[in-house]
C-alpha positions as CSV (number, residue, x, y, z in Angstrom):
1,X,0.0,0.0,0.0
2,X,1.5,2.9,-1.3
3,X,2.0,6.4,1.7
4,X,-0.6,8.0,0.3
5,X,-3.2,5.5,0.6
6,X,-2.1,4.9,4.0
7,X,-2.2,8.1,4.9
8,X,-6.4,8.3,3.7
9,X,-6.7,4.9,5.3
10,X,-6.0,6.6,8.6
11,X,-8.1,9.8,8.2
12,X,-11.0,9.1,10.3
13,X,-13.0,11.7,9.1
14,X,-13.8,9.8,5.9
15,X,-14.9,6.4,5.0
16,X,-17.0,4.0,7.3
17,X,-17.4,5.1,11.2
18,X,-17.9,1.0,11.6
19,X,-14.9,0.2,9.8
20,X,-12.7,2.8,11.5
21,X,-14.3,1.1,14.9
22,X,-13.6,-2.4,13.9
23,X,-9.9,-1.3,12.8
24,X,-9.1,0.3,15.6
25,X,-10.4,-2.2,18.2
26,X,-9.6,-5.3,17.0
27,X,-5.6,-4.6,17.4
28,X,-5.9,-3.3,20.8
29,X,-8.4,-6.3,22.2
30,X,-4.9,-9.0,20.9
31,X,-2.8,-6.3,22.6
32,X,-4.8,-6.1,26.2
33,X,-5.1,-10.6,25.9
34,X,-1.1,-10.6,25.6
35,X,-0.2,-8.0,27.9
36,X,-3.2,-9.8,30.7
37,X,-1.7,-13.2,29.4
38,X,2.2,-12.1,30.4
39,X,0.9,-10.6,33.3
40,X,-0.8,-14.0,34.1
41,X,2.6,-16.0,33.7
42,X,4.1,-13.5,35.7
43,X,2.6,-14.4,38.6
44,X,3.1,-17.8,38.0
45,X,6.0,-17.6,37.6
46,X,7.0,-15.1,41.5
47,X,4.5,-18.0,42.6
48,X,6.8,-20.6,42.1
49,X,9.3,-18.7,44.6
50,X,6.7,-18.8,47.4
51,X,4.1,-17.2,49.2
52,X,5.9,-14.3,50.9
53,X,7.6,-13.1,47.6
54,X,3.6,-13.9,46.1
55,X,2.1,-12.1,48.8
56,X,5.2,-8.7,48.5
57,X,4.0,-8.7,44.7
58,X,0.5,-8.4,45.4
59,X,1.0,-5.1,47.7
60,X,2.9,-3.8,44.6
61,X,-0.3,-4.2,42.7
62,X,-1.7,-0.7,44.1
63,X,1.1,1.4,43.3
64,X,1.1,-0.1,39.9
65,X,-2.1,0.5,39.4
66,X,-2.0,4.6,40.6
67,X,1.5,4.5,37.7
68,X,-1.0,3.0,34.9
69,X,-3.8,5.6,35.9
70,X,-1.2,8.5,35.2
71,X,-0.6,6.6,31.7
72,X,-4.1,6.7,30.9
73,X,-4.8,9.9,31.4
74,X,-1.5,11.8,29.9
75,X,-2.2,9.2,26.9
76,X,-6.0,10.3,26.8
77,X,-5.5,14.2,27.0
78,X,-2.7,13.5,24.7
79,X,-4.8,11.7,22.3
80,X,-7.5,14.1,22.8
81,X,-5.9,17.3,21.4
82,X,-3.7,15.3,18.8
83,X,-7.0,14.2,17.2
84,X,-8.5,17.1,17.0
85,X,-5.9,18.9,15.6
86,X,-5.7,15.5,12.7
87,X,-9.0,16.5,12.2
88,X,-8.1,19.8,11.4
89,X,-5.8,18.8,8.4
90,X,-2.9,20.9,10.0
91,X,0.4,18.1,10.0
92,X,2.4,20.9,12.0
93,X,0.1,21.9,14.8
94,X,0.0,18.0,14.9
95,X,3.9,17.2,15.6
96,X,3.6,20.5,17.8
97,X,1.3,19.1,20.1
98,X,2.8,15.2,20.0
99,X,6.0,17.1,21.0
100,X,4.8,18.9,23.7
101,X,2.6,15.7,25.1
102,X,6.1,13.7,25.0
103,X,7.9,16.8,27.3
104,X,5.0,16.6,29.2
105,X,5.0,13.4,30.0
106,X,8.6,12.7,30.8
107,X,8.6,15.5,32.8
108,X,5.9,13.8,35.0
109,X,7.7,10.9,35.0
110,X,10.6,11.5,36.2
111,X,8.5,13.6,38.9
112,X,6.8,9.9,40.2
113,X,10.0,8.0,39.6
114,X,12.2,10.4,42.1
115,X,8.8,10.9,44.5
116,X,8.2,7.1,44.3
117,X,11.6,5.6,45.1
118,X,12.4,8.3,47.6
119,X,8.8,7.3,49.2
120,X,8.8,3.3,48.9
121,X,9.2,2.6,52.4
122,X,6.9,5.4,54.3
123,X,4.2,4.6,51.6
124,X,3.8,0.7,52.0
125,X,4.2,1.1,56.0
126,X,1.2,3.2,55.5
127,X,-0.1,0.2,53.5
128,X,0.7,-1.6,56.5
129,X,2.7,-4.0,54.8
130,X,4.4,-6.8,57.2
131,X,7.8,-5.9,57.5
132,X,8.7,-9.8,56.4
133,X,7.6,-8.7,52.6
134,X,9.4,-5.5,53.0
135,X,12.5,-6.8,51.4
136,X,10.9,-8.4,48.1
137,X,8.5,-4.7,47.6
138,X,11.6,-2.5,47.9
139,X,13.4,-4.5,45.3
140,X,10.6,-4.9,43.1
141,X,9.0,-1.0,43.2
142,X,12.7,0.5,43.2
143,X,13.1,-0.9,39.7
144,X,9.2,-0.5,38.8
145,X,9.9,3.0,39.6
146,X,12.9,3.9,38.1
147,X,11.5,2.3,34.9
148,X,8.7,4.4,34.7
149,X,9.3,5.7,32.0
150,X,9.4,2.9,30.1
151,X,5.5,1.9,31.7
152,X,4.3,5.5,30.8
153,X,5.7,5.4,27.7
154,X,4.3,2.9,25.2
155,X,0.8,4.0,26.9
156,X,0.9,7.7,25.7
157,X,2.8,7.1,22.6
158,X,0.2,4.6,21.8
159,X,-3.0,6.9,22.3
160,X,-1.0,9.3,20.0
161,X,-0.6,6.9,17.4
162,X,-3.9,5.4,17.5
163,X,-5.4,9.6,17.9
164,X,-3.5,9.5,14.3
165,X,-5.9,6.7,12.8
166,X,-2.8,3.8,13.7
167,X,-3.7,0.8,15.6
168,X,-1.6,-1.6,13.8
169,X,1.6,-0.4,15.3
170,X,0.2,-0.3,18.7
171,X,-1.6,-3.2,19.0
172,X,1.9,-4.9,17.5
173,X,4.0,-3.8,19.9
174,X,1.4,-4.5,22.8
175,X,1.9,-8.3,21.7
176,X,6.1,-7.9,21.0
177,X,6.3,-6.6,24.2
178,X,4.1,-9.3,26.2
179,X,6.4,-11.6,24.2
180,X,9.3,-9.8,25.4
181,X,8.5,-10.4,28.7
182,X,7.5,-13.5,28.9
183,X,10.8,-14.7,27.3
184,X,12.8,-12.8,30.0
185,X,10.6,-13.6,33.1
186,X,12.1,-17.0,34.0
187,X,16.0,-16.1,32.9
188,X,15.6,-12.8,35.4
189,X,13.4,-14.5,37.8
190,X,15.3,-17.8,38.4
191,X,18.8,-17.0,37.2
192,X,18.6,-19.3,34.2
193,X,22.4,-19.5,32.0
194,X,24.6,-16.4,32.7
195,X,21.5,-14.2,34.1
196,X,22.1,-13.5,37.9
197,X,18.9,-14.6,40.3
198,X,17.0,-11.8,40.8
199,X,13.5,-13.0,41.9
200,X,11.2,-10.2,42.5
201,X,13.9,-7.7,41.1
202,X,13.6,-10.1,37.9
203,X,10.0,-10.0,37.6
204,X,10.3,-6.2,37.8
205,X,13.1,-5.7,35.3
206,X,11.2,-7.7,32.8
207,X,8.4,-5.7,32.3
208,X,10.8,-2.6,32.2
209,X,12.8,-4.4,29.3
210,X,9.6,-5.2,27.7
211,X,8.2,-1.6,27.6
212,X,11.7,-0.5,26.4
213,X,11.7,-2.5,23.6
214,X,8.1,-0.7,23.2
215,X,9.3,2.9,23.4
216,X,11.8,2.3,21.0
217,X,9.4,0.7,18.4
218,X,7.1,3.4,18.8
219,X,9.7,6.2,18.9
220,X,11.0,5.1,15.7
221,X,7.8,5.2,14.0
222,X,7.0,8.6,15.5
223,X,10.5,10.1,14.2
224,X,11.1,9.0,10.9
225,X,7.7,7.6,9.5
226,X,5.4,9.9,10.9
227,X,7.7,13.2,11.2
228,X,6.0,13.6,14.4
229,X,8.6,15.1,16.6
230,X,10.2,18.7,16.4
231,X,13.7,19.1,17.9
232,X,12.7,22.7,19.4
233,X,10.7,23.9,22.2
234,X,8.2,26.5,21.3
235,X,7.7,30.3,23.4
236,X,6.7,29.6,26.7
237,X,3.1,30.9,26.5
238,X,2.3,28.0,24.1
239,X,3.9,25.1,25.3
240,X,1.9,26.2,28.4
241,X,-1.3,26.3,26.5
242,X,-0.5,22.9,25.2
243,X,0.0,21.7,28.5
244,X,-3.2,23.4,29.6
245,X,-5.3,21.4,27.3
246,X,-3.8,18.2,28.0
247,X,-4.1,18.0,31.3
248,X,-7.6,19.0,31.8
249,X,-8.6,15.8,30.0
250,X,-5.8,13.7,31.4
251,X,-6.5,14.8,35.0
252,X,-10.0,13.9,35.1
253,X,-9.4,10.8,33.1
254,X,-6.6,9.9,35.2
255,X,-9.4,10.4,38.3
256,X,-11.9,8.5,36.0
257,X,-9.5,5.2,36.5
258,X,-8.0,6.1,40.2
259,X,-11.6,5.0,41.1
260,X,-11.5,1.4,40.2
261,X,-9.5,0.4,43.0
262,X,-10.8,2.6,45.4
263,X,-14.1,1.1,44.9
264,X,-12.6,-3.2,44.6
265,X,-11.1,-2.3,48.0
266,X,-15.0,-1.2,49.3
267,X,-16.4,-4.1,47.5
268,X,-13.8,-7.0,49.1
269,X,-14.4,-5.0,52.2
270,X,-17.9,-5.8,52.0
271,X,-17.8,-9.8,50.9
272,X,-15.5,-10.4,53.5
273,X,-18.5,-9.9,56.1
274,X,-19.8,-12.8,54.1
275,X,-16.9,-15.2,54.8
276,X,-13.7,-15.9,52.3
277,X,-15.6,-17.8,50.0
278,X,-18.1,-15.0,49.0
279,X,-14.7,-13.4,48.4
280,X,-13.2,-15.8,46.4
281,X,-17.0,-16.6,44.2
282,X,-16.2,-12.3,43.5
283,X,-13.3,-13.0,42.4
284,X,-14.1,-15.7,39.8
285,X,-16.7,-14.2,38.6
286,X,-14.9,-11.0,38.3
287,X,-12.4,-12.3,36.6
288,X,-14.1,-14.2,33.9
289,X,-16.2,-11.0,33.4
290,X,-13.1,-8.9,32.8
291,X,-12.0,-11.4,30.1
292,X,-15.2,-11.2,27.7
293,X,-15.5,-7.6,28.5
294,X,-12.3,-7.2,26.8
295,X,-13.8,-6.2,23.5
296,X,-15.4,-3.3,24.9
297,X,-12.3,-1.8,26.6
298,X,-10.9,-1.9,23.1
299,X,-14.3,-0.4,21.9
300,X,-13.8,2.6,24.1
301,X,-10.0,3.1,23.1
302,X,-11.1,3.1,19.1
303,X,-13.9,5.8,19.6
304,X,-11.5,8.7,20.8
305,X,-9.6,8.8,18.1
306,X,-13.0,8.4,15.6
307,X,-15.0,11.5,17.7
308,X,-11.4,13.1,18.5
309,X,-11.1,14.2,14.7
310,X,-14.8,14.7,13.2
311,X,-15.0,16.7,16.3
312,X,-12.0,18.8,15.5
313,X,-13.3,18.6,11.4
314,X,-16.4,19.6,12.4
315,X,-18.0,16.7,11.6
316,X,-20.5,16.6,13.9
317,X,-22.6,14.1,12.2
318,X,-19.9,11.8,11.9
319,X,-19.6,12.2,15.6
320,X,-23.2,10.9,16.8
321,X,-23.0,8.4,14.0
322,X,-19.5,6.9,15.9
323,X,-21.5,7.1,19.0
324,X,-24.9,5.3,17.4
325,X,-22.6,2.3,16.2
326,X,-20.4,2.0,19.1
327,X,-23.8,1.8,21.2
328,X,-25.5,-0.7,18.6
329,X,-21.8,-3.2,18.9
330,X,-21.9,-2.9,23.1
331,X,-25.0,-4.0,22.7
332,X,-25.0,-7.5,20.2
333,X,-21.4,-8.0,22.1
334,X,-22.9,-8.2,25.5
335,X,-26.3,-9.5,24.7
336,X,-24.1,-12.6,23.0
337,X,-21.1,-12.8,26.2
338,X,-24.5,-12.0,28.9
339,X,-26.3,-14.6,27.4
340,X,-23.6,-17.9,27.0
341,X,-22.3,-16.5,30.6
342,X,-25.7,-17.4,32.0
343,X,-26.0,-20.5,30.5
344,X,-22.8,-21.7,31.4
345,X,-22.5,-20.3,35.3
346,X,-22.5,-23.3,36.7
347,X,-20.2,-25.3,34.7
348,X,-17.8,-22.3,34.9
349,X,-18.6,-21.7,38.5
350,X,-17.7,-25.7,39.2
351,X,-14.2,-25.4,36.8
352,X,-12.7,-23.0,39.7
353,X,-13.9,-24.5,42.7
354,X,-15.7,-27.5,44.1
355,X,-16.9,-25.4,47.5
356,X,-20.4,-24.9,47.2
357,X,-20.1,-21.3,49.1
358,X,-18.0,-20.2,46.1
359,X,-19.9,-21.4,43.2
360,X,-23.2,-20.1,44.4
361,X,-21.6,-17.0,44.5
362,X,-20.0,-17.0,41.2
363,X,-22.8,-18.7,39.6
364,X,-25.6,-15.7,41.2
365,X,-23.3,-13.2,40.0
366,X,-22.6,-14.7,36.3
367,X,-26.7,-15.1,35.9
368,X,-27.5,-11.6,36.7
369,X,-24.4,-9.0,36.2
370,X,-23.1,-10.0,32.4
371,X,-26.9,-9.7,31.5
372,X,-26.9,-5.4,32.2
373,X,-23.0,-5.1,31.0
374,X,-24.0,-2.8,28.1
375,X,-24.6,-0.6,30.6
376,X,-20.9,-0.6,31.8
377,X,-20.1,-0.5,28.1
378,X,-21.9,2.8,27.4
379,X,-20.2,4.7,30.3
380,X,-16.9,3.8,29.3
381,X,-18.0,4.9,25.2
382,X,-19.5,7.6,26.4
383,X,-16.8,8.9,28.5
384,X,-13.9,8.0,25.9
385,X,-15.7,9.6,23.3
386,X,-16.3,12.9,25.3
387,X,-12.7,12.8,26.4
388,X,-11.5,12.9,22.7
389,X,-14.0,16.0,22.2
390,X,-12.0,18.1,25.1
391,X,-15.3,17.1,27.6
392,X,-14.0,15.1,30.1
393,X,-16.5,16.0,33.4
394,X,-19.5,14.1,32.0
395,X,-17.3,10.9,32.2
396,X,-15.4,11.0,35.6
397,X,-18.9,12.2,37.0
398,X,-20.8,9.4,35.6
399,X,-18.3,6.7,36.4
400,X,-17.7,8.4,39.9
401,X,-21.6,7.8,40.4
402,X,-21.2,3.9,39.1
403,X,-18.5,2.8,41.0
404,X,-18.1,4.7,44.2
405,X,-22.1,5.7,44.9
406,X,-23.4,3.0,43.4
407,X,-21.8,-0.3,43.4
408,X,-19.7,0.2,46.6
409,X,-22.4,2.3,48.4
410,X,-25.5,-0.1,46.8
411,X,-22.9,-3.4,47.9
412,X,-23.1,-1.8,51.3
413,X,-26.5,-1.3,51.6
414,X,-27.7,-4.6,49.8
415,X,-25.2,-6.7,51.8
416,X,-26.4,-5.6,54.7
417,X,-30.4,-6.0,54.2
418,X,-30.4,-9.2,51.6
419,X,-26.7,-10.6,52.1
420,X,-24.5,-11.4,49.1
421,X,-27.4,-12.0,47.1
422,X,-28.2,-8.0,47.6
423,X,-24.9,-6.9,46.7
424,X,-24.7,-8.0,43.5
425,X,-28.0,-7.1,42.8
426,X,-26.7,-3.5,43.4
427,X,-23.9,-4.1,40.4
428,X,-26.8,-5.0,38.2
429,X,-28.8,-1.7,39.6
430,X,-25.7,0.5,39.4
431,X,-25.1,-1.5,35.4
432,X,-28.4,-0.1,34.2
433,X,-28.9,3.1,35.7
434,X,-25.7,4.9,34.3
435,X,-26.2,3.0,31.0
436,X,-29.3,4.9,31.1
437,X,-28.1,7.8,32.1
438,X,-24.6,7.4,29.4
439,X,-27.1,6.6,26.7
440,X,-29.6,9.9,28.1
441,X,-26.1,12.4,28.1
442,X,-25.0,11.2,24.3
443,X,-28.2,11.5,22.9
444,X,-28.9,14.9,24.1
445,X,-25.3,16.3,24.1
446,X,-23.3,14.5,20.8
447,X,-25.6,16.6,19.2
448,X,-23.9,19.5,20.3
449,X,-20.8,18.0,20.5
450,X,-17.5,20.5,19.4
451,X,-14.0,20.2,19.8
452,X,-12.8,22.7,22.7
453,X,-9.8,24.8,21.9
454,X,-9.0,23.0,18.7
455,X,-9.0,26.5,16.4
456,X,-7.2,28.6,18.9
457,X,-4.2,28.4,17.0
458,X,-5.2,28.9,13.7
């Protein structure tokens, strides 16, 4: 395919809004099932060492989770003024804004990797980690930390690329870098041939070395394919506007996916009043929910991009139509995974356990919760979609309301009157009214839907 007909390929404000959505997600759903699957194998493979190293790894899990929040949301307010300025048509004010995302973002990295190794020990005594596992988390997070730019990196320079209409490359180097570390894992881990035994360290240096390989891959393709990256800083007043307009999407989406955990920890807190094998019945279930709800996550990383630069065209058309058909594949996707889930709860419920306390659980919560997960699926378009178009309040309120006031609050409350029967019930409650209200909020406001700040710099 010859430059030019890639180039048209990747202009989303022409051609088929389905098509664009099906090109875009596809690559990224392979890229999240290798990057879960090497996480997976990971801790296999720190299992093998024992419980306490096991155990040191699964306090990290926090911390790792506040670094990948950060990626998310410098890679969404990244992506979201890069794709309206695509949608503009001006290739300059493009590679001005990629540049100034990249300054942005090293500069808060190397912020978190100073702050976080400076901070390891204070901040997981405050965890109230045993002091036994102290050893293993200081040599994992030192590295993790120190690294982080290598985590951070392939997230935003990903959302740019895919902000440009490229998933391909992304979703390639998603998989090359799972591979990468699942290669490395038991040489670092174990000390396998001339590699020293690291353990925990290992595991840690890994991932680093697979996100390396990542920035590189990536960086290449943004300096000499693309022509993305200028070798001068601009004046001071607009590298600050930049800046401005980056982070307030990426704080708020940043917020959007700080909440998650926040709201597991309420949830655990909340089946563990129902005994440890409510807990681990969640955890099944949760689990094999995450995995067929993989297709929308990639469904709400391909819409940005799409409403991202007929927003900045001014397509605004184009805009409600990407919202119409992301809507219409949430629903066949979850009507088909909420359906077979159902049917087969109990034969998935028995595959994880043979306790009858667990499979009730995960068999109650596979019969009701898949059934309503378009709802989930429209907060997370809706909010992806608004992020792109420089509106990101409408989805950190919405999913501020789902997680923390309605699931954890409605667990609470349900638990408490009709046991763990009444706290999932609250998911399903929680599932429907926001996909309600997602659904309610694109209807009446795509319509009006504009990019923000996009023609300041004309």
């Amino acid at each position: 395919m010859s430059a030019e007909k890639k180039k048209q390929k990747r202009d989303l404000t022409k051609g088929p809004i389905r098509g664009h959505l099906l090109r875009l997600g596809i690559p990224m759903a392979i890229g999240i099932v290798a990057v879960m699957s090497a996480g997976i194998v990971d801790t296999y493979y720190v299992s093998r060492l024992g419980t306490v190293p096991l155990a040191a790894i699964s306090f990290c899990v926090p911390a790792l989770f506040v670094l990948q929040s950060i990626s998310i949301g410098l890679g969404a307010g990244a992506s979201s003024v890069v794709s309206r300025a695509a949608g503009e048509g001006n290739h300059d004010h493009v590679s001005r804004l990629v540049t100034d995302s990249i300054v942005l973002a090293i500069l808060v990295v190397a912020t978190i990797s100073i702050a976080g190794v400076l901070s390891v020990d204070p901040l997981f005594r405050l965890m109230r980690a045993p002091e036994e596992l102290m050893p293993g988390i200081r040599s994992y997070m030192h590295i993790a930390f120190i690294g982080s730019a290598f985590i951070v990196g392939p997230m935003v320079a990903g959302n740019l690329l895919r902000a440009l209409g490229d998933a391909r490359i992304p979703g390639m180097t998603m998989v090359a870098g799972a591979i990468v570390n699942l290669v490395l894992d038991p040489f670092l881990i174990f000390g396998i041939g001339p590699f020293p035994r690291m353990e925990l360290a290992g595991a840690a240096l890994s991932t680093v070395l697979s996100n390396v390989a990542a920035v590189f891959i990536m960086g290449w393709v943004m300096v000499h394919r693309e022509k993305l990256i200028i070798l001068h800083l601009p004046p001071w007043e607009e590298l600050r506007e930049s800046w401005g307009e980056l982070l307030r999407v990426g704080i708020p989406a940043t917020g959007t996916n700080m909440i998650n955990p926040v709201t597991m920890s309420l949830i655990n807190a909340v089946f563990v009043s129902f005994g440890a094998a409510a807990v681990a019945g969640l955890g099944v279930a949760g689990r094999m929910e995450f995995l067929f709800g993989i297709p929308l996550l990639a469904l709400s990383a391909s819409i940005g991009p799409i409403t991202g630069q007929n927003g900045g065209a001014g397509l605004t058309d184009r805009v409600r139509q990407a919202f119409r058909e992301a809507y219409l594949m949430v629903m066949i996707w979850t009507a088909g995974t909420g359906i077979t889930l159902f049917l087969l709860s109990g034969f998935v419920a028995h595959l994880f356990s043979s306790d009858p306390a667990v499979t009730r659980v995960t068999t109650f919560y596979l019969r009701t919760v898949p059934l309503t997960a378009a709802g989930y699926g429209f907060v997370i378009v809706m909010a992806a979609g608004f992020n792109a178009l420089g509106r990101p309040l409408p989805g950190l309120t919405l999913s501020f309301i789902r997680s923390l006031v309605l699931s954890a609050g409605g667990a609470w409350v349900g638990g408490h009157f009709f046991g763990y029967k009444g706290a999932i019930l609250a998911f399903v409650i929680s599932n429907i009214l926001t996909g309600t209200a997602a659904w309610i909020m694109v209807h009446r406001d795509s319509m009006q839907a504009r990019q923000r700040g996009g023609s300041r710099r004309k």
